[in-house]
BAMI-790247 format. One line per field, with one value per residue (C-alpha): residue in three letters; residue number from 0; chain; z, x, y. Coordinates in nm, 3 decimals. Last residue first. Example, Ala and Ser with C-alpha at 12.3 -4.5 7.8 and 13.67 -1.06 7.14 Angstrom:
<nodes>
resn c(SER; ALA)
resi c(1; 0)
chain c(A; A)
zz c(0.714; 0.780)
xx c(1.367; 1.230)
yy c(-0.106; -0.450)
</nodes>
This chain:
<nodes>
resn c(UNK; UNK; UNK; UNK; UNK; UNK; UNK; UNK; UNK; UNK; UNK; UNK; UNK; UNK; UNK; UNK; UNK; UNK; UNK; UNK; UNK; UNK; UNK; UNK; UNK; UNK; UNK; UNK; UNK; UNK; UNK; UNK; UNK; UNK; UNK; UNK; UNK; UNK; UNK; UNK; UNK; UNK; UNK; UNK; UNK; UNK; UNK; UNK; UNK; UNK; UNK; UNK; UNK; UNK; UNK; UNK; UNK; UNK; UNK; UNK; UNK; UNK; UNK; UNK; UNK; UNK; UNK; UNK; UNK; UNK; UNK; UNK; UNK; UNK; UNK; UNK; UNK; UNK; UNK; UNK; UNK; UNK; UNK; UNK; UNK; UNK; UNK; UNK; UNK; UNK; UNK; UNK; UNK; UNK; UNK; UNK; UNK; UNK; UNK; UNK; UNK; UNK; UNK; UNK; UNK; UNK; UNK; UNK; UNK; UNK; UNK; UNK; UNK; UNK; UNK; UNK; UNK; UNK; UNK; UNK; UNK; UNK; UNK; UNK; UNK; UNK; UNK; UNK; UNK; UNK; UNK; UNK; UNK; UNK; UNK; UNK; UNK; UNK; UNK; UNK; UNK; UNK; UNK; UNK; UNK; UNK; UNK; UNK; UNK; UNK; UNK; UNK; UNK; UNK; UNK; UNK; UNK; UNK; UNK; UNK; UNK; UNK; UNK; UNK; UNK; UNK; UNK; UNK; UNK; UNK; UNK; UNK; UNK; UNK; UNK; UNK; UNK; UNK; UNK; UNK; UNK; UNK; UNK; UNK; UNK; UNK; UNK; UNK; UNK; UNK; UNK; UNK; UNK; UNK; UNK; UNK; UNK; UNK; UNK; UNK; UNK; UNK; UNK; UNK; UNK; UNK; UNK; UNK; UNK; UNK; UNK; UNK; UNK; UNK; UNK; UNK; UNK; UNK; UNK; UNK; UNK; UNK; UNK; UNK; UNK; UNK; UNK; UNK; UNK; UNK; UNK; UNK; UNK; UNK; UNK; UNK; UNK; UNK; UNK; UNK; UNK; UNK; UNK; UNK; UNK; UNK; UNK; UNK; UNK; UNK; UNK; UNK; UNK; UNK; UNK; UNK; UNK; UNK; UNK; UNK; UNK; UNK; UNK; UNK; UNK; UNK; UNK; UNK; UNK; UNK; UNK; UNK; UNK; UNK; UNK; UNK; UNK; UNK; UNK; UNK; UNK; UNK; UNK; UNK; UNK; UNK; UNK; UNK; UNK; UNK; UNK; UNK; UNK; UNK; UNK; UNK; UNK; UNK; UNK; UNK; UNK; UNK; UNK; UNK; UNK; UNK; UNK; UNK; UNK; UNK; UNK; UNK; UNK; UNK; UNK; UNK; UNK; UNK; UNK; UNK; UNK; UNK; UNK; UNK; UNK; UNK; UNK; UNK; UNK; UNK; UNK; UNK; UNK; UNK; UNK; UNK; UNK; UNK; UNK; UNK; UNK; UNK; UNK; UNK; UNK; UNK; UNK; UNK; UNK; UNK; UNK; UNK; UNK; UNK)
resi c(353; 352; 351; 350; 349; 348; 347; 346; 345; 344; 343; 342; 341; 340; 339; 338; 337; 336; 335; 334; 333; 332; 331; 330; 329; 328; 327; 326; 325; 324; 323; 322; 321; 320; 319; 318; 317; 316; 315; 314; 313; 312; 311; 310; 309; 308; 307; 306; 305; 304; 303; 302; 301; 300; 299; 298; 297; 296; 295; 294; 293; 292; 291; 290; 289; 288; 287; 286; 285; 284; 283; 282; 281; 280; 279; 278; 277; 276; 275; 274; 273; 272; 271; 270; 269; 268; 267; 266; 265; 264; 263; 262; 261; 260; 259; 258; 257; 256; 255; 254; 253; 252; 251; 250; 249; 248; 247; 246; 245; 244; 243; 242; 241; 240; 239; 238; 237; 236; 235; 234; 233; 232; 231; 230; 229; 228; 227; 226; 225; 224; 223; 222; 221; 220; 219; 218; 217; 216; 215; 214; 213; 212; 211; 210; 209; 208; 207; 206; 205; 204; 203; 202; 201; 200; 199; 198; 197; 196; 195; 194; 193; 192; 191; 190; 189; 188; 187; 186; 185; 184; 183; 182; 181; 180; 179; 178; 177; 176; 175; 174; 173; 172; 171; 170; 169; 168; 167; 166; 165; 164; 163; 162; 161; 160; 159; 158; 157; 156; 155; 154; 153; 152; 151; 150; 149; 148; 147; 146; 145; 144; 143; 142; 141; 140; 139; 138; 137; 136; 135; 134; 133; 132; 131; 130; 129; 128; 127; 126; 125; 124; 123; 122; 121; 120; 119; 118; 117; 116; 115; 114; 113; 112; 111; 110; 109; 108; 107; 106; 105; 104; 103; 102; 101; 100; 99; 98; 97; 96; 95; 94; 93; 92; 91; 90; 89; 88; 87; 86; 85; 84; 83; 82; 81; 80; 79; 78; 77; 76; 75; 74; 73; 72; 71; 70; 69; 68; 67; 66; 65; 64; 63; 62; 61; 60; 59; 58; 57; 56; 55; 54; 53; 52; 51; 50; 49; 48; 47; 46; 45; 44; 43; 42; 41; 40; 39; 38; 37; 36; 35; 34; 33; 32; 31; 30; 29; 28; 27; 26; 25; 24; 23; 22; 21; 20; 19; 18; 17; 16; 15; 14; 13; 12; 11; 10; 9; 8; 7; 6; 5; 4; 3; 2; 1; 0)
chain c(A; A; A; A; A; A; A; A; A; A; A; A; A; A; A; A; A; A; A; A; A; A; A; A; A; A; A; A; A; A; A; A; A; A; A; A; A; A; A; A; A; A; A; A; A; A; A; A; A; A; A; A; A; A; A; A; A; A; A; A; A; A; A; A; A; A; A; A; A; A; A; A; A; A; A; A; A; A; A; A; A; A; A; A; A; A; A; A; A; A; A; A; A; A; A; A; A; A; A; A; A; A; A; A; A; A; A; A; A; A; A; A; A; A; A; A; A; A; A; A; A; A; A; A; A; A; A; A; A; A; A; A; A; A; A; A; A; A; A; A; A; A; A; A; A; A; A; A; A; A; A; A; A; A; A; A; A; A; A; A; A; A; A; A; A; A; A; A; A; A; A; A; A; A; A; A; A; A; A; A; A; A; A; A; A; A; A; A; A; A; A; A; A; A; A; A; A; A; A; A; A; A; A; A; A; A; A; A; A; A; A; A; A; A; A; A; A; A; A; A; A; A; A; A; A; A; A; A; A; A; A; A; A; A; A; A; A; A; A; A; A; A; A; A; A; A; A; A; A; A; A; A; A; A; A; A; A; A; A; A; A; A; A; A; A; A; A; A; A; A; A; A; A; A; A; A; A; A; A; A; A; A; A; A; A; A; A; A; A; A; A; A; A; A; A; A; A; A; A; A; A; A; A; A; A; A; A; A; A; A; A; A; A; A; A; A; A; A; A; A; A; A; A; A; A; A; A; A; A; A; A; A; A; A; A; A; A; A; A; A; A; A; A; A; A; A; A; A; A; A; A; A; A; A)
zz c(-0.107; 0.057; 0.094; 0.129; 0.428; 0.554; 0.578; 0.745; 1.021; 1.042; 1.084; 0.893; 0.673; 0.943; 1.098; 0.802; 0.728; 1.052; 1.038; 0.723; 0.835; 1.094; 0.845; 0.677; 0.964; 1.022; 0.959; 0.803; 0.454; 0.458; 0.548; 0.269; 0.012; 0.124; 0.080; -0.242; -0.395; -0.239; -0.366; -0.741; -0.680; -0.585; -0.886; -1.095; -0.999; -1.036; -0.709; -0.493; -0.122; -0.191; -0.359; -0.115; 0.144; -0.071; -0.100; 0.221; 0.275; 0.001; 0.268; 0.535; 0.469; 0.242; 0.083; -0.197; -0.190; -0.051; 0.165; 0.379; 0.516; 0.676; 0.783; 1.029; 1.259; 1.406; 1.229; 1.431; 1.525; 1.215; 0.959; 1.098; 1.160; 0.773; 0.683; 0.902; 0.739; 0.388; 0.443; 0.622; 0.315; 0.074; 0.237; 0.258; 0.617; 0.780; 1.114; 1.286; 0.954; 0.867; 1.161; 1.186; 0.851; 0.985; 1.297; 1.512; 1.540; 1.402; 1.481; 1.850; 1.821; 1.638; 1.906; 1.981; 1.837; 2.060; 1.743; 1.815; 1.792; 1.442; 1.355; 1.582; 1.367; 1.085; 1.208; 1.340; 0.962; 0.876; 0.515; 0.606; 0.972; 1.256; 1.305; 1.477; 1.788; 1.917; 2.284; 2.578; 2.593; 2.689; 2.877; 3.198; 3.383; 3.730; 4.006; 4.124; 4.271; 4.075; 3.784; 3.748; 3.728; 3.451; 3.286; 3.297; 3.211; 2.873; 2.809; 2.845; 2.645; 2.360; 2.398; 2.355; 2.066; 2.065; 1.915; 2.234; 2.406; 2.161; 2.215; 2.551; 2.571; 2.370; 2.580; 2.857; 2.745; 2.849; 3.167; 3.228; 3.249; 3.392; 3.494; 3.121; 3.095; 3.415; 3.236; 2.873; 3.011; 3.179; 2.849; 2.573; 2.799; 2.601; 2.278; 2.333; 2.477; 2.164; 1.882; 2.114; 2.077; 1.662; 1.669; 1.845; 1.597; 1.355; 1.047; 0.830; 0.494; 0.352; 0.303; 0.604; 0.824; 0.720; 0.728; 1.071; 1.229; 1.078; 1.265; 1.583; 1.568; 1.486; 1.726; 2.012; 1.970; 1.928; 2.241; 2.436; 2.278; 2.352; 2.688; 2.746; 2.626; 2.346; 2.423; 2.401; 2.045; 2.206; 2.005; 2.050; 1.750; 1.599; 1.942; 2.047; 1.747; 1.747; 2.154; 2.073; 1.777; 2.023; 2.320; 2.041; 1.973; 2.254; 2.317; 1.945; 1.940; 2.298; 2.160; 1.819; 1.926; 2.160; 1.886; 1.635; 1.874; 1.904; 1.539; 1.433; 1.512; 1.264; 0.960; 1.015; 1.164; 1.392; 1.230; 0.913; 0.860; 0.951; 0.771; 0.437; 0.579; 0.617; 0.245; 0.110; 0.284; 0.227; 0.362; 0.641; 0.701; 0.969; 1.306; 1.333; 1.535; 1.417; 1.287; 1.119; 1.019; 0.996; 0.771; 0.541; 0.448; 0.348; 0.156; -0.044; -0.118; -0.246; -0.065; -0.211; -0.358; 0.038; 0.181; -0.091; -0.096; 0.270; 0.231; -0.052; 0.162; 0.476; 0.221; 0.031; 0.276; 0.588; 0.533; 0.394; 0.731; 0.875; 0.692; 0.726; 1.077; 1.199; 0.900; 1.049; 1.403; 1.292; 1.028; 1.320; 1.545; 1.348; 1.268; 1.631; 1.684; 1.410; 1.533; 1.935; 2.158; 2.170; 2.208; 2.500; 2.676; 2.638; 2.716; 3.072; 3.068; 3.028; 3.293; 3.549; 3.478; 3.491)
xx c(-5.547; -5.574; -5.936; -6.084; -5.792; -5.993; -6.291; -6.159; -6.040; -6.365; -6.545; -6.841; -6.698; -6.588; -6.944; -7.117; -6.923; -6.955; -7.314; -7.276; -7.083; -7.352; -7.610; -7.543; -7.499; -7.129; -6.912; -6.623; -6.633; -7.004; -7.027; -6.810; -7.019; -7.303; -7.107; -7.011; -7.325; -7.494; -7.200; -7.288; -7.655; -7.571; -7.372; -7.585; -7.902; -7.722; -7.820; -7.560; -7.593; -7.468; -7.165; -7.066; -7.027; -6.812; -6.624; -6.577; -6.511; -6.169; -6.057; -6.138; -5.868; -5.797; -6.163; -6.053; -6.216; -5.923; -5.855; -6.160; -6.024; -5.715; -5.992; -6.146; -5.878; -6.000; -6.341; -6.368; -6.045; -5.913; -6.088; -5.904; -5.588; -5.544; -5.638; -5.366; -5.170; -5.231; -5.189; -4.809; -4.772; -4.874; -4.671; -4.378; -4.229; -3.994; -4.101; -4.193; -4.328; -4.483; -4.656; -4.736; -4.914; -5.111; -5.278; -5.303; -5.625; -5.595; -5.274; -5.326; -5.593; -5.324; -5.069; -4.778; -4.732; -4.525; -4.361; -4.039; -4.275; -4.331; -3.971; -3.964; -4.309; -4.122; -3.820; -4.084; -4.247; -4.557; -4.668; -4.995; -5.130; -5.063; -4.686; -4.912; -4.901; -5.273; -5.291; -5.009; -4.699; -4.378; -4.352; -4.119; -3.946; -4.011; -3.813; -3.554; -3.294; -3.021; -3.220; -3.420; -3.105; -2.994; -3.264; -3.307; -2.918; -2.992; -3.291; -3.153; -2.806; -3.102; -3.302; -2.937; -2.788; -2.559; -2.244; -2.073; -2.175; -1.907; -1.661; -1.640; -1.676; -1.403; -1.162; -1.330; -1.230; -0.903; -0.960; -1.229; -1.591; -1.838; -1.610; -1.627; -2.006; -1.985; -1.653; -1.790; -2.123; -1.960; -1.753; -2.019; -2.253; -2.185; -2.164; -2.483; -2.649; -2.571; -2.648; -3.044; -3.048; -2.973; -3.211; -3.471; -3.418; -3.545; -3.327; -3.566; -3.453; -3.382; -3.047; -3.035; -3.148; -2.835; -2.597; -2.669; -2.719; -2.348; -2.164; -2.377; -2.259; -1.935; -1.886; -2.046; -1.804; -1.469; -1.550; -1.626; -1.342; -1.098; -1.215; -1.117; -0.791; -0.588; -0.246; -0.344; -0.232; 0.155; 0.414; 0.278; 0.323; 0.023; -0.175; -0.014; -0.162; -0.505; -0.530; -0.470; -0.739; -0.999; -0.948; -0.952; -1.260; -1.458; -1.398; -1.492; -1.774; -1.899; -1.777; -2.010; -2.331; -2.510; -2.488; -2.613; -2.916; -2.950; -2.967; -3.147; -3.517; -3.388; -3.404; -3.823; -4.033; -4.310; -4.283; -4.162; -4.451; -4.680; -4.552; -4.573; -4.965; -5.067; -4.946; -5.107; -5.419; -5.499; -5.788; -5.730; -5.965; -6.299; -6.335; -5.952; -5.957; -5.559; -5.665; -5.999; -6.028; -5.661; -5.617; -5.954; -5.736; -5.454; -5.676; -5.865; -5.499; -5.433; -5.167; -4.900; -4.714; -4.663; -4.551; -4.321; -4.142; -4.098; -3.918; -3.743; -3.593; -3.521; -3.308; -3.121; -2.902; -3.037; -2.982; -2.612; -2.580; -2.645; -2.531; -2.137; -2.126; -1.974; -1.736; -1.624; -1.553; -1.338; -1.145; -1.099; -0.942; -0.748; -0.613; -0.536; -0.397; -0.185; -0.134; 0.045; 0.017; -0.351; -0.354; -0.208; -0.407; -0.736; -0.526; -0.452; -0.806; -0.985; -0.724; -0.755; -1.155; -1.170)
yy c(-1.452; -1.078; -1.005; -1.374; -1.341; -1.081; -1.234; -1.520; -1.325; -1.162; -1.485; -1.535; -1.813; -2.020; -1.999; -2.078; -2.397; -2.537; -2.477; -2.666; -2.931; -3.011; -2.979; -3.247; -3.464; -3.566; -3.883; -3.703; -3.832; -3.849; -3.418; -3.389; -3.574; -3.401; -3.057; -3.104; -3.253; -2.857; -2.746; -2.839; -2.782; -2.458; -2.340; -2.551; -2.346; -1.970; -1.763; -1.925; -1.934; -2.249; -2.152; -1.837; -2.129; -2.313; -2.054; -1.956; -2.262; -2.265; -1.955; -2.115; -2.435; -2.697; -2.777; -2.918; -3.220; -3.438; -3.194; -3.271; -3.589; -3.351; -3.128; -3.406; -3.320; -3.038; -2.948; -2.543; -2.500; -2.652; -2.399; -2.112; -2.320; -2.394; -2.016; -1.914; -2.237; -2.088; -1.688; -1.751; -1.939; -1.684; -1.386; -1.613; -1.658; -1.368; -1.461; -1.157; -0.954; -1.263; -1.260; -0.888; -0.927; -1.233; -1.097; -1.379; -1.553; -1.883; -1.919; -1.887; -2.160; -2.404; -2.356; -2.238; -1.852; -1.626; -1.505; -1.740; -2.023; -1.991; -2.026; -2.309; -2.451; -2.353; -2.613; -2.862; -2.920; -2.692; -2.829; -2.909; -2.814; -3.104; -2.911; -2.648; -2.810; -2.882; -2.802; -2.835; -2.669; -2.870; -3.192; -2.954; -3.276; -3.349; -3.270; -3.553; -3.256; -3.421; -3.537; -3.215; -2.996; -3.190; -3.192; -2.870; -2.770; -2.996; -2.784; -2.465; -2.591; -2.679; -2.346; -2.163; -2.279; -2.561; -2.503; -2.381; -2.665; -2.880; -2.629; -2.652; -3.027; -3.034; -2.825; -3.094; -3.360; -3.428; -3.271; -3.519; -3.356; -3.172; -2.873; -2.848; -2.766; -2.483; -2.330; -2.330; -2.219; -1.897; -1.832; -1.848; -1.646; -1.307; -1.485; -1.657; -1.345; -1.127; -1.420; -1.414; -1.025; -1.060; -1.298; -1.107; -0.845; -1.058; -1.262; -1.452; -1.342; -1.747; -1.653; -1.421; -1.690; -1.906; -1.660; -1.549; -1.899; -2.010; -1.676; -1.765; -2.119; -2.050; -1.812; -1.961; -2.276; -2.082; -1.832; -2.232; -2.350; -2.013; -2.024; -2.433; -2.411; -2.434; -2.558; -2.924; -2.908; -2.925; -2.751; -2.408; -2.176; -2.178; -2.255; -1.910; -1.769; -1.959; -1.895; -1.442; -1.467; -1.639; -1.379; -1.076; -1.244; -1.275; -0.872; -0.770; -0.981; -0.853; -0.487; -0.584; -0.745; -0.479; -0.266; -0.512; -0.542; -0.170; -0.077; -0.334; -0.177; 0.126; -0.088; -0.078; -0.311; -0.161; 0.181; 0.084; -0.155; 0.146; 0.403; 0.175; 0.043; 0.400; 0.485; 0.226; 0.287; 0.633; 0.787; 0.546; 0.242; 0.322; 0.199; 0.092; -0.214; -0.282; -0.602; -0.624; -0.247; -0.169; -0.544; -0.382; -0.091; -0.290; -0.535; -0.281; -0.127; -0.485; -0.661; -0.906; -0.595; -0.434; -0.777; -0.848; -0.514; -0.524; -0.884; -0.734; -0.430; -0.638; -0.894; -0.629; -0.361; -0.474; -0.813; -0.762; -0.575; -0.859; -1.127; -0.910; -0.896; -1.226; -1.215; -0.847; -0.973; -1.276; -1.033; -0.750; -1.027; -1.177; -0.830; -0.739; -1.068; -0.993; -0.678; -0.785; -0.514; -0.492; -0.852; -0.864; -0.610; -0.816; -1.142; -0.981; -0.835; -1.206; -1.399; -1.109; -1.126; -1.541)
</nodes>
């Protein structure tokens, strides 16, 4: 596969339209990302910094970073901070790593659409240039669309790397599969697949022929149970080491939506979602119906019966008994519950920041 790869390699040096093909291929791949860089990374940040209060910048150092006391200056810790972890200058590698395995792939792909051009038998494009042809146009598609909804990581920019890089091997292993009709589509077809999915199809592959058994997944309460979390967010999600409904709960926020590129005000919704579902599970769902979506609208409610005003309280207090029927609990049950939610520091600090 090398002597094939370098004699192509030197043939399309010598030939410029290959050459050109080649740069045009290379430069569509790379234009969402520096796009990103140049607008979406800078309105993400700006969104993060205006949705924060400097009272809630200085209370996320104290809750989440373990700080014992906030900076003297919040808003200017929390800037250096965000830059630190996730500034422009994280891309640099990954893109790096990106263009010569780009540039390689595609002087192979540009060299098999000429001779194709000019071949009188559509069987002339082999099973390289579909596998190349595959990878590329599913990393090419993947980087457009996360940069139009400004949810391209670093790690994406790695995982488009990889694919490229192995877009050749698993074209070879995927068509030795099959007929050699088929197999230049066969190719291409597992070059469209990202990487999770040809993992998964190579497991069960491999678990059919040795008669292993078959990897169900992680086990615990999937975050797709929370409102308005559907399975691509939850893969979004996932990518930030975040499974589970527990892990949720407790992950620092900020850095979350810093990882996954998610809203400000949605990433604070299903944390404050998970808070309150680790302690009533499944009874929350019955609890929306009363406004009582997540910790932060318990907090509340807890703040309401501590109330010093008489129809403040005695409005909860209704609240709460009507609540605590809805979900088949003792009074004070729910309101233990209740309590506990609204003591937690993770709580508290969404409070600060909704």
């Amino acid at each position: 596969m090398w002597a094939w790869l370098t004699g192509h390699a030197h043939a399309v040096l010598a030939h410029p339209g290959t050459l050109i093909i080649d740069l045009l291929l290379t430069a569509l791949l790379l234009y969402p990302l520096f796009d990103f860089l140049r607008y979406g990374w800078l309105r993400k940040k700006e969104e993060i910094e205006a949705s924060m209060t400097t009272a809630a910048k200085a209370k996320y150092f104290v809750v989440w970073l373990e700080t014992n006391t906030p900076p003297a200056d919040p808003d200017k810790a929390f800037k250096e901070f965000y830059g630190r972890r996730y500034g422009r200058h994280r891309f640099f590698w990954p893109i790096a790593f990106v263009v010569p395995v780009a540039l390689l792939e595609n002087w192979v792909l540009a060299r098999a659409v000429i001779e194709l051009a000019g071949a009188s038998d559509v069987n002339a494009f082999h099973v390289p240039a579909a596998a190349i042809a595959g990878a590329y146009t599913f990393v090419t598609w993947d980087f457009f669309f996360r940069v139009q909804r400004r949810a391209l990581g670093t790690s994406d920019v790695l995982r488009g790397a990889l694919r490229l890089a192995m877009a050749l091997p698993l074209g070879f292993v995927f068509a030795g599969l099959a007929t050699p009709v088929a197999a230049v589509f066969l190719a291409y077809g597992v070059g469209v697949f990202p990487l999770d999915v040809v993992k998964t199809i190579l497991r069960r592959l491999v678990a059919d022929k040795l008669n292993t058994p078959k990897d169900d997944g992680p086990s615990g309460d999937p975050i797709t149970k929370l409102s308005g979390v559907d399975n691509d967010t939850s893969d979004r999600i996932a990518d930030a080491d975040v499974a589970t409904i527990p892990q949720l709960a407790w992950t620092d926020p900020i850095q979350l939506i810093m990882r996954t590129n998610l809203s400000f005000d949605f990433i604070v919704d299903i944390v404050s979602q998970a808070l309150a579902w680790v302690y009533l599970d499944g009874d929350l769902v019955k609890l929306r119906s009363f406004g009582l979506r997540g910790a932060y609208e318990i907090r509340k409610l807890g703040g309401d019966l501590a109330s010093a005003t008489p129809a403040t309280q005695a409005a909860a207090q209704a609240l709460l008994t009507a609540a605590a029927q809805a979900i088949n609990v003792p009074v004070v049950g729910l309101q233990n519950a209740i309590a506990e939610i609204a003591a937690d520091k993770a709580t508290e600090f969404l409070c600060e920041v909704a």
